[in-house]
C-alpha positions as CSV (number, residue, x, y, z in Angstrom):
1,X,-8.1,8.4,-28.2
2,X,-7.4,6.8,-24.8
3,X,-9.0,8.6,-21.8
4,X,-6.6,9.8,-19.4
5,X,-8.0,8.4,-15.6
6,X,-6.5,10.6,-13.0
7,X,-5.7,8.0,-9.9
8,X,-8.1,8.0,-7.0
9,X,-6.7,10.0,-3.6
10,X,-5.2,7.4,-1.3
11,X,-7.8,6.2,1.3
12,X,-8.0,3.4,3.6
13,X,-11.4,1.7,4.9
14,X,-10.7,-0.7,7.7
15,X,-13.3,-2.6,9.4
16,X,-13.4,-4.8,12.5
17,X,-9.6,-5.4,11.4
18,X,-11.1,-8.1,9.1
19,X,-11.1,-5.9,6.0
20,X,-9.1,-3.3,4.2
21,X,-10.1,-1.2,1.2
22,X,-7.4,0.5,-0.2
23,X,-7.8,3.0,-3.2
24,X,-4.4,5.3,-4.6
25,X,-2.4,2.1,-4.7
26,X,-0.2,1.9,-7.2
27,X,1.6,-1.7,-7.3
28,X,1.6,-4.4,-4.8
29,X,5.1,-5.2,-4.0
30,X,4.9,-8.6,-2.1
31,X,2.0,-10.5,0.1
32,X,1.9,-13.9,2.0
33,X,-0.4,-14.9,4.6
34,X,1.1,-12.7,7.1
35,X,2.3,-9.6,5.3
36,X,1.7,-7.4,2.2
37,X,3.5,-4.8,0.8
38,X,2.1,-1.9,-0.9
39,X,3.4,1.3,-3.0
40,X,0.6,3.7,-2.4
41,X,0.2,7.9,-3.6
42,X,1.6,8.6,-0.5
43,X,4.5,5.9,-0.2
44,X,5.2,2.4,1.1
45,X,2.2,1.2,2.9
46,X,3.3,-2.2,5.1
47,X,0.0,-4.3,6.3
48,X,0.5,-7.3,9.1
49,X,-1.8,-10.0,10.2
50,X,-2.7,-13.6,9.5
51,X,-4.6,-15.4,7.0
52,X,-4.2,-12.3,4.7
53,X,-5.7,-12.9,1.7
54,X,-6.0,-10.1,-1.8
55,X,-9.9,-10.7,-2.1
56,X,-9.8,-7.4,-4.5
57,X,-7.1,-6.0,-7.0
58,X,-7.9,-3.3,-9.4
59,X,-4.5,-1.7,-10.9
60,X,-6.9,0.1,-13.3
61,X,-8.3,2.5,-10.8
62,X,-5.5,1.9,-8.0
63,X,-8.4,-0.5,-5.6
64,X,-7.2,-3.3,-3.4
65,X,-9.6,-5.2,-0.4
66,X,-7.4,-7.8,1.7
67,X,-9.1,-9.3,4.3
68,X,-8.2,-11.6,7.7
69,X,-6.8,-10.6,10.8
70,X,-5.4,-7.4,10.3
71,X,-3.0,-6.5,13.1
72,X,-0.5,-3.2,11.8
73,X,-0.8,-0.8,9.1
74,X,2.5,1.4,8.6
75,X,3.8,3.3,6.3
76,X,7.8,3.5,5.3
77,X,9.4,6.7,6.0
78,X,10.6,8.4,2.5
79,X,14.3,8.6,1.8
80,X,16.3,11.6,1.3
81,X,17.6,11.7,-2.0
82,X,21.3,11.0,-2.2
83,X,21.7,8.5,0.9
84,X,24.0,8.2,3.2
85,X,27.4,9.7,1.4
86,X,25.5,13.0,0.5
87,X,24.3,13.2,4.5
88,X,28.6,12.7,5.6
89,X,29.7,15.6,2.9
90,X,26.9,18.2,4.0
């Protein structure tokens, strides 16, 4: 019988802006040197620097480290369902 892991809350360590522990991630989207793309528990998560680098990925239990120069972390804003047709026809 397979044991049913509940994901871990989404956190984020940074420190000095030369590391980045990540847990609640759910896929990494995209990453190059300078950007990396993340769908976290609590949506897109956008990280922006140089010499990025995933030191850490752990899709079992939802854990990523990067580290470099970490310059931005944002996340994307959630869409509303429906687009932009059901926002002209309200």
């Amino acid at each position: 019988m397979a044991e049913d892991r509940l994901p871990l809350p989404h956190k984020l360590t940074l420190n000095e802006r030369k590391s980045l522990i990540l847990t609640g991630t759910a896929e990494v989207i995209s990453f190059d040197e300078n950007t990396v793309i993340l769908k976290t528990n609590l949506g897109v998560l956008t990280v922006q620097g140089q010499q990025l680098h995933l030191k850490t990925l752990s899709p079992e239990n939802g854990q990523v480290t990067l580290d470099g120069q970490i310059s931005a972390l944002f996340y994307e804003e959630p869409r509303a369902p429906g687009g932009i047709l059901q926002k002209l026809f309200r």
